[in-house]
C-alpha positions in Angstrom: 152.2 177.4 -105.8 154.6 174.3 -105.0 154.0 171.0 -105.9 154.2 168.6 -103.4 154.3 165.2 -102.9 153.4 162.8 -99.6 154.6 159.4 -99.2 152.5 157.7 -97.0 148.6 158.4 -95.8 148.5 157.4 -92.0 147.3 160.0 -89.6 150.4 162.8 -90.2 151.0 162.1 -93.8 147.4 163.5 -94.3 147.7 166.1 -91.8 150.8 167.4 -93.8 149.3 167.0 -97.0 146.2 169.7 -95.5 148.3 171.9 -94.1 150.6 172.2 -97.8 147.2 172.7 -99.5 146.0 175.2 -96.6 148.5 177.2 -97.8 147.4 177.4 -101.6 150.0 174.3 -102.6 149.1 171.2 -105.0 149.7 168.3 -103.2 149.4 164.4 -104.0 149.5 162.2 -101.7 150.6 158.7 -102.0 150.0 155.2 -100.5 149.8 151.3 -101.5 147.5 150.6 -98.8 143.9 151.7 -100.5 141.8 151.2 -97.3 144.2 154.6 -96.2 144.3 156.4 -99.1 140.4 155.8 -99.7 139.9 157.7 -96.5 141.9 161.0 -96.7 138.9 162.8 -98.4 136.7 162.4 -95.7 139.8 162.7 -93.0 140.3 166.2 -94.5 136.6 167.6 -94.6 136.8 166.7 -90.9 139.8 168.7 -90.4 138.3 171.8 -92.5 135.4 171.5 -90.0 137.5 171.7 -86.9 139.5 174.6 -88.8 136.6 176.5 -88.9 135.4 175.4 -85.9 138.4 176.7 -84.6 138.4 180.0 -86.5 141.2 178.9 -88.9 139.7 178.4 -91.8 137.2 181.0 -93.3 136.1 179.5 -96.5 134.7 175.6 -97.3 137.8 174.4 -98.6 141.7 174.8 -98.5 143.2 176.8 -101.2 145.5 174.2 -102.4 144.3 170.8 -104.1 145.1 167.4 -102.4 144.9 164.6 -104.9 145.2 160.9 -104.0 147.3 159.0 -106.0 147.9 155.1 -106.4 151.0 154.6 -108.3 154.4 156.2 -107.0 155.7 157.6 -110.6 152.6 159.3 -110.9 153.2 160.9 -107.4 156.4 162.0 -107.8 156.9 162.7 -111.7 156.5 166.5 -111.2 156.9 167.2 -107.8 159.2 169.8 -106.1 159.3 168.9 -102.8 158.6 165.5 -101.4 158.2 164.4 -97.7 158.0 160.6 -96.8 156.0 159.6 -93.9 155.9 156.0 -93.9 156.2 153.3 -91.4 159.7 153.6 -89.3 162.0 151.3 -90.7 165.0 151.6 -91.9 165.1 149.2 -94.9 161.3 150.3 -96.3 162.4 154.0 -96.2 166.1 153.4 -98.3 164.0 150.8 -100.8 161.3 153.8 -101.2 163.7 156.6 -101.7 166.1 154.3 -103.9 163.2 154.4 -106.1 161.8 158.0 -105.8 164.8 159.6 -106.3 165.0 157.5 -110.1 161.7 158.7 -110.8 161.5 162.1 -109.5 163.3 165.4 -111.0 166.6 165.8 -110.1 166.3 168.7 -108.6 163.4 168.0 -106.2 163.7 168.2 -102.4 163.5 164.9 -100.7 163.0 164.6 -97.0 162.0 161.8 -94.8 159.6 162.4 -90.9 161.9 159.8 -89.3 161.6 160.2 -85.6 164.8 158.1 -84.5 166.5 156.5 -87.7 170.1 158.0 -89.1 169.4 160.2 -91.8 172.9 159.9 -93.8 171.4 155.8 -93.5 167.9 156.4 -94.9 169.7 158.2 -97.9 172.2 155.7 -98.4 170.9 154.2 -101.6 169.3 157.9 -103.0 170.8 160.0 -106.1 171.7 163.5 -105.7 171.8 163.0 -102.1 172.8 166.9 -101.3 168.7 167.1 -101.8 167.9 165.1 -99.1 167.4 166.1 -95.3 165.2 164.8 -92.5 161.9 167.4 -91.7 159.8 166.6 -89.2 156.3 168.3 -88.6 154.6 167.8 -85.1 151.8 167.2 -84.2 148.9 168.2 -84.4 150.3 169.8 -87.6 147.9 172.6 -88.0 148.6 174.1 -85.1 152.1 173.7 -84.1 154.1 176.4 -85.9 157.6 174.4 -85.6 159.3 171.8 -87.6 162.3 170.0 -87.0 165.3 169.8 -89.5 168.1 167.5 -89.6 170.4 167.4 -92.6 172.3 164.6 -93.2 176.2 165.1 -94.3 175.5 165.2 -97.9 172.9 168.0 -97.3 173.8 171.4 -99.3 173.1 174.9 -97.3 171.2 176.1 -100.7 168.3 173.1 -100.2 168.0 173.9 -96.3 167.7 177.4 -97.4 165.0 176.5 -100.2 163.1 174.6 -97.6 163.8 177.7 -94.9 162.0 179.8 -97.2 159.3 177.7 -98.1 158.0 176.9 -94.9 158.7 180.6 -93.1 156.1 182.1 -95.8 153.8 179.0 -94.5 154.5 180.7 -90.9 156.5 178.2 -89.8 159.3 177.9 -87.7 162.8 175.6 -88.6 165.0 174.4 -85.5 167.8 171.8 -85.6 167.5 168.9 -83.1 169.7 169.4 -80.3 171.1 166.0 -79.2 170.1 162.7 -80.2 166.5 162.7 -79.0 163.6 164.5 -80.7 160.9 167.5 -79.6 158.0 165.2 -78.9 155.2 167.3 -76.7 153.1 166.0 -74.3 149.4 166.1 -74.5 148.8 169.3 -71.9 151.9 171.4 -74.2 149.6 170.2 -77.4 146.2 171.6 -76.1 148.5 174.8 -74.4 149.9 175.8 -78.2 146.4 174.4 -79.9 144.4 177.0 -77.9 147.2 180.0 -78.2 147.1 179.6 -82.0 143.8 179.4 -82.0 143.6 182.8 -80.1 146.3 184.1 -82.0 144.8 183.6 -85.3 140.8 185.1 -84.2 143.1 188.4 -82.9 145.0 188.6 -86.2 143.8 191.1 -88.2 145.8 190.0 -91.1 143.7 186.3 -91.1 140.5 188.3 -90.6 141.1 190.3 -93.5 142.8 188.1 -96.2 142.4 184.5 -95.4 144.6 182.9 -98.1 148.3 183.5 -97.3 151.0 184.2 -99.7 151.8 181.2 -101.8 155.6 180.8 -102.1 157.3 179.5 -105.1 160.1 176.9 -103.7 162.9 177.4 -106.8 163.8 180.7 -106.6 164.3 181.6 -110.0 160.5 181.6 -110.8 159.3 184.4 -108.7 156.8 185.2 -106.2 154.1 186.5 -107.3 151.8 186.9 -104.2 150.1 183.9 -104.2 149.6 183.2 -107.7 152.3 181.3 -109.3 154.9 182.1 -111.8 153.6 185.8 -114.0 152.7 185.4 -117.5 155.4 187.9 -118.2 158.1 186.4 -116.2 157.4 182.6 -118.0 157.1 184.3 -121.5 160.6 185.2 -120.2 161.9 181.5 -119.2 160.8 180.6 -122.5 157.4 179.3 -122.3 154.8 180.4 -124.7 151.4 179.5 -123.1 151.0 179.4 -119.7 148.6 176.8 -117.6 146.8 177.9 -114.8 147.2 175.9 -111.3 145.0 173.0 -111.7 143.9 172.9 -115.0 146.8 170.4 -116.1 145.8 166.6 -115.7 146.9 165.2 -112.7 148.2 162.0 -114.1 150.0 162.4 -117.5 150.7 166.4 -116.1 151.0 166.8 -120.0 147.4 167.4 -121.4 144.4 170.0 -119.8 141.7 168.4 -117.7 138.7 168.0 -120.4 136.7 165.3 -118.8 134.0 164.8 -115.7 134.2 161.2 -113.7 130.8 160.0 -112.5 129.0 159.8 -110.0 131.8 162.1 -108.3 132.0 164.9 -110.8 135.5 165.6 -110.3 137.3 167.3 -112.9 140.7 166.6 -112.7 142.3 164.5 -115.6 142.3 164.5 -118.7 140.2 162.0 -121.1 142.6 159.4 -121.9 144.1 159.6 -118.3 140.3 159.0 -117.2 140.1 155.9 -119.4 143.1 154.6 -117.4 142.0 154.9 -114.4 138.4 152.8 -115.1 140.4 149.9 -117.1 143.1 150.0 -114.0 140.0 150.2 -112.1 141.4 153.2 -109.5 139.7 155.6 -108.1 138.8 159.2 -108.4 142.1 161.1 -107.5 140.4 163.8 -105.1 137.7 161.6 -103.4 138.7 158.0 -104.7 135.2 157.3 -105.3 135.0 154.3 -108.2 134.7 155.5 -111.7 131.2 154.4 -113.4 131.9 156.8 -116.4 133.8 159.6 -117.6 132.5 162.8 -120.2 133.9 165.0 -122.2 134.2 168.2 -121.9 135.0 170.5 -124.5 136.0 174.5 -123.9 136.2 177.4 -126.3 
C-alpha cells in the first residue's frame, strides 16, 4: 500500500484518486474549493457503479481508502507520492508546489498533470527537485492503461524508475511524449479502448479469479508483500516495534489509532481529539464530508 496524495478534485483529480484506491492504495485527496471536494463521495459511488456495470469491479467498494481532506499539510504530511491536478497555470502550480514540497517528506514523489506548461518552470521554486516529473493520466482514467511521463532536467532515473514500477504493478503503461504536443484521444479512440478493456478484463481469468491486484510498495526497501504492506517480520527488522495495520492510523494527526465514530455518518476514521478538531474547525467528515453533529468513543481490547 502507497500513500498518495491528490492536489485538486475537478473531474480527473477524482478519477485518479479511484483508480489509486482501485488498486488497494490510501489516497487523500485535496482541494480549497468545498463545493468540489463535498462531491467526490458521491462522484466515486457513481464510478464503482459503472465499474461494475462494466465488469471491473467485483465487490461494493475499491480496495484502497479515499479520504477528503481540507487543509494542504494535512494532505501531504505522510504521503509518498503526490500528483497535482489543479487548474493550468503556471504561477498557481509553482506557488502550490513551493509549498508542498516544505511540508511534504523529502523523499516523496512530486508530479504535476500539466498538459502544455514547462515542467523544469512548474518546479522552479520546489526543494529536492530531482523528485519532481510531469505524469499525466488520460482520460477516462479507468480505462486507458497509458500515462504520460515527462521529467524535467533535474529529474533522477531512480524516481522515474520508482514511479515505473509503481504504476506497471497497477497495469499501467509509461511513454515519454514525443514532441512538443501531448496524446490527447478523440471521443471514438476513448469509446474504442473503453470497450476493449472492458472485454479484456470479463476474458481475464486472472480478474475473475482474484479481484484485488497486487498492491505495490513505492520505496523499494520496504518489500512487497503481495498486497498487504510492509511484513511484520520485515518492520520488526527496520526497527519498528508494533506494527499498524492500513487504515487504522488517524487520518489527520497520522500519529494516534482511529478510536472514535462521527455522527450521523458513522465513519471511523480519526482519532478522538482529531475528531474534536474537525467539529470546532467545523469540516467535514474526511470520507463523505458529511457535517459532524457528534463524535464517540470507541474503546478496543
Amino acid at each position: 500500500m502507497v500513500k498518495i496524495a491528490v492536489l485538486g478534485s475537478g473531474l480527473m483529480g477524482a478519477k485518479i484518486a479511484g483508480e489509486f484506491a482501485y488498486h488497494g492504495h490510501r489516497v487523500k485527496i485535496f482541494s480549497n474549493k468545498l463545493e468540489s471536494l463535498n462531491s467526490v463521495f458521491q462522484r466515486l459511488e457513481e464510478d464503482k457503479k459503472q465499474l461494475r456495470q462494466d465488469g471491473l469491479l467485483l465487490t461494493k467498494n475499491f480496495v484502497g481508502q479515499v479520504l477528503c481532506m481540507s487543509r494542504l499539510e494535512e494532505t501531504v504530511n505522510d504521503a509518498e507520492f503526490i500528483i497535482e491536478c489543479v487548474t493550468e497555470d503556471l504561477e498557481i502550480k509553482k506557488d502550490l508546489f513551493e509549498r508542498v514540497s516544505h511540508l511534504c517528506s523529502s523523499t516523496a514523489i512530486i508530479s504535476s498533470m500539466t498538459l502544455r506548461l514547462n515542467v523544469s518552470d512548474i518546479f522552479e521554486r520546489t526543494t529536492n527537485k530531482e523528485r519532481t516529473l510531469g505524469l499525466r493520466f488520460l482520460y477516462p482514467v479507468y480505462y486507458i492503461s497509458e500515462v504520460e511521463i515527462t521529467p524535467n532536467k533535474h529529474t533522477s532515473g531512480a524516481v522515474i524508475e520508482k514511479v515505473r514500477a509503481l504504476l506497471e504493478k497497477m497495469g499501467r503503461t509509461l511513454f515519454f511524449r514525443s514532441g512538443p504536443e501531448p496524446l490527447v484521444l478523440s471521443e471514438e479512440q476513448r469509446e474504442e479502448r473503453k470497450a476493449e478493456k472492458i472485454a479484456l478484463m470479463r476474458t481475464s481469468s486472472t480478474v475473475v479469479s482474484s479481484h484485488r491486484p497486487g498492491i505495490p510498495n513505492l520505496t523499494p526497501d520496504t518489500g512487497y508483500t503481495g498486497g498487504h504492506g510492509p511484513s511484520t517480520s520485515h518492520a520488526l527488522d527496520r526497527g519498528i516495534a508494533d506494527v499498524v495495520e492500513p487504515d487504522q492510523d488517524c487520518a489527520i494527526c497520522m500519529d494516534k489509532l482511529r478510536d472514535c465514530v462521527m455522527r450521523p455518518c458513522h465513519h471511523m476514521v480519526t482519532c478522538y481529539t482529531c475528531a474534536a478538531l474537525l467539529i470546532n474547525r467545523r469540516d467535514g467528515c474526511p470520507i463523505c464530508r458529511k457535517d459532524i453533529i457528534e463524535i464517540i468513543r470507541v474503546y478496543s481490547g
